[in-house]
N, C-alpha and C positions, 0 to 999 in steps of 0.2 A: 378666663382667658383660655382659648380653645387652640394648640399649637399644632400644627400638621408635623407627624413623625414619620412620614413616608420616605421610601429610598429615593424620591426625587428632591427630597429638602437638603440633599446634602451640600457641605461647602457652603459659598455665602451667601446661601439662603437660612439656610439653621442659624447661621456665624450672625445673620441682622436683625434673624427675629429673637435669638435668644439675648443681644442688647437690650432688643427692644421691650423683652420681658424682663428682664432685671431692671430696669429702670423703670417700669410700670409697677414694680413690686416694692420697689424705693418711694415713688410718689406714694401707691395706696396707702403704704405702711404710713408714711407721714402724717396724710391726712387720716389715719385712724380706717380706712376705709375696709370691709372685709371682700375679700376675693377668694376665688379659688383658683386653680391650675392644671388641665389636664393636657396630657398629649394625647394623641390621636393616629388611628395607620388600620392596620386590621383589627384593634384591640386598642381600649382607652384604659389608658394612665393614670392614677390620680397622684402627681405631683405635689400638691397643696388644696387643705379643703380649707373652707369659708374662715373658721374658728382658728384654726394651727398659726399660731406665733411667727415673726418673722424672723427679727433680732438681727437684722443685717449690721452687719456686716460680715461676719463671719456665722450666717443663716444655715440651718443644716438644709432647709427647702431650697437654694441655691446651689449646694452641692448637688443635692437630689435633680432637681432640674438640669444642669449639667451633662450630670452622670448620665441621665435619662435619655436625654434627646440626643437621639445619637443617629438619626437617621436610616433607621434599620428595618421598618414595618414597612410589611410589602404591599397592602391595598390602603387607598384613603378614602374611608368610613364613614365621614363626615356627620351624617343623621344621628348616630351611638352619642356620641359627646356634647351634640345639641339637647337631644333630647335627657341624656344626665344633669345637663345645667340649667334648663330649664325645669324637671323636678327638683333639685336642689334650692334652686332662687326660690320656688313656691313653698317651699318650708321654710325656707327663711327668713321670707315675706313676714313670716308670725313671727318671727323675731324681733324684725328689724323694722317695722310699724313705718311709713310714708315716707322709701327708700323706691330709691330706681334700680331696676335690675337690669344690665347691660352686658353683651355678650360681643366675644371678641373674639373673630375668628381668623389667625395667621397661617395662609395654608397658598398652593403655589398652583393646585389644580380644583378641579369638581370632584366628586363623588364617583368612586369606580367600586364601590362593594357596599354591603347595606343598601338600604333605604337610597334611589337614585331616582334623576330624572326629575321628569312634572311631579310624582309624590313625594318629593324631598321638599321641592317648590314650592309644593301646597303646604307640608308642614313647617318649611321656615316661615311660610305667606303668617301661619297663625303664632309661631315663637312672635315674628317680628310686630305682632300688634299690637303683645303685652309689655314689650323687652326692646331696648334700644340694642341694635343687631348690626354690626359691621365684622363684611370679611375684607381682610387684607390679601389682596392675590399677589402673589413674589412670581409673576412668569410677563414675560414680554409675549406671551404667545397671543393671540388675537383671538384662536379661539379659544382657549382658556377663560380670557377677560371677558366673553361674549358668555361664555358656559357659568362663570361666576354671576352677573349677571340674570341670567336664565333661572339662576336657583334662589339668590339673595333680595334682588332685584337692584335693579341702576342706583340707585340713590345708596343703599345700602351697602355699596362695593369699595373699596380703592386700592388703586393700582398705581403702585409707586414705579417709574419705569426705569429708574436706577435704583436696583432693592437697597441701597447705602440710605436710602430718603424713607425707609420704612420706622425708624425712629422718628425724624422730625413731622411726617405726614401723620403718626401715631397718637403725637402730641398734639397735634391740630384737632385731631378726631376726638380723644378723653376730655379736651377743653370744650366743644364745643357740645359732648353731652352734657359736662356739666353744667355749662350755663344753659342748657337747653332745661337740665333740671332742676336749678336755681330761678329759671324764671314761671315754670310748673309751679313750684313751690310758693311763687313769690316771696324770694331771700335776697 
């Protein structure tokens, strides 16, 4: 789970994805499932790695989270945080033997430092052939949603247009990989 901590996530955008990430940290735990957690802006986070306990309810990775996302980095990076979780999944892959690796990206713009452009494009193009890959765009902007798009590609996008829908769109999207890889699986 890839969080945008840039100074435009402020307010109820931070306010629906950091919901949206405690309750995704509630299901994973549940289901036993490992995750990690990073925030992202000019500089990546690591909030929570793959291994690290949750023990919600009173989680120290929740406080941390919290504490963390505060909306204060001033470029959004996007490429740095892709590219840590995608070598991360790849070691873990030896771990975790006919697992899906899925990458979640909550963020409200494109890539304005690092890695941009058609060569972000071309490198999500190849994350997303190994890795089930959705970004969540928090912006009514048009072109935003167009520029998410351009980097992710269409399918791979969603843009909830009242960010309050970024939970329940969220859970539409976690269900629907996982039966995507319960039917891989044939389970």
């Amino acid at each position: 789970l890839l969080i945008d901590n840039s100074s435009s996530m402020r307010e109820s955008k931070m306010t629906e994805t950091l919901r949206t990430a405690i309750f995704w940290m509630r299901v994973l735990d549940i289901f036993e499932v490992p995750f990690s957690i990073k925030l992202f802006g000019s500089s990546v986070v690591s909030v929570k790695d793959f291994d690290e306990p949750i023990g919600l309810p009173q989680s120290r990775v929740k406080r941390k989270l919290m504490a963390l996302a505060d909306a204060s980095m001033f470029h959004t990076d996007i490429g740095s945080p892709l590219f840590q979780a995608r070598d991360e999944m790849m070691a873990k892959r030896r771990k975790y033997k006919d697992s899906l690796g899925a990458i979640f990206v909550l963020s409200d713009s494109g890539a304005n430092y690092g890695v941009t452009g058609k060569a972000l494009a071309d490198e999500v193009g190849v994350i997303a052939q190994r890795y089930a890959l959705t970004n969540f765009i928090l912006s009514s902007s048009e072109a935003e949603v167009r520029e998410a798009f351009d980097i992710f590609g269409e399918r791979n996008v969603v843009a909830p247009r009242d960010f309050t829908q970024l939970c329940p769109e969220s859970i539409r999207v976690l269900r629907g990989t996982l039966d995507s890889f319960r039917r891989k699986c044939r389970l």
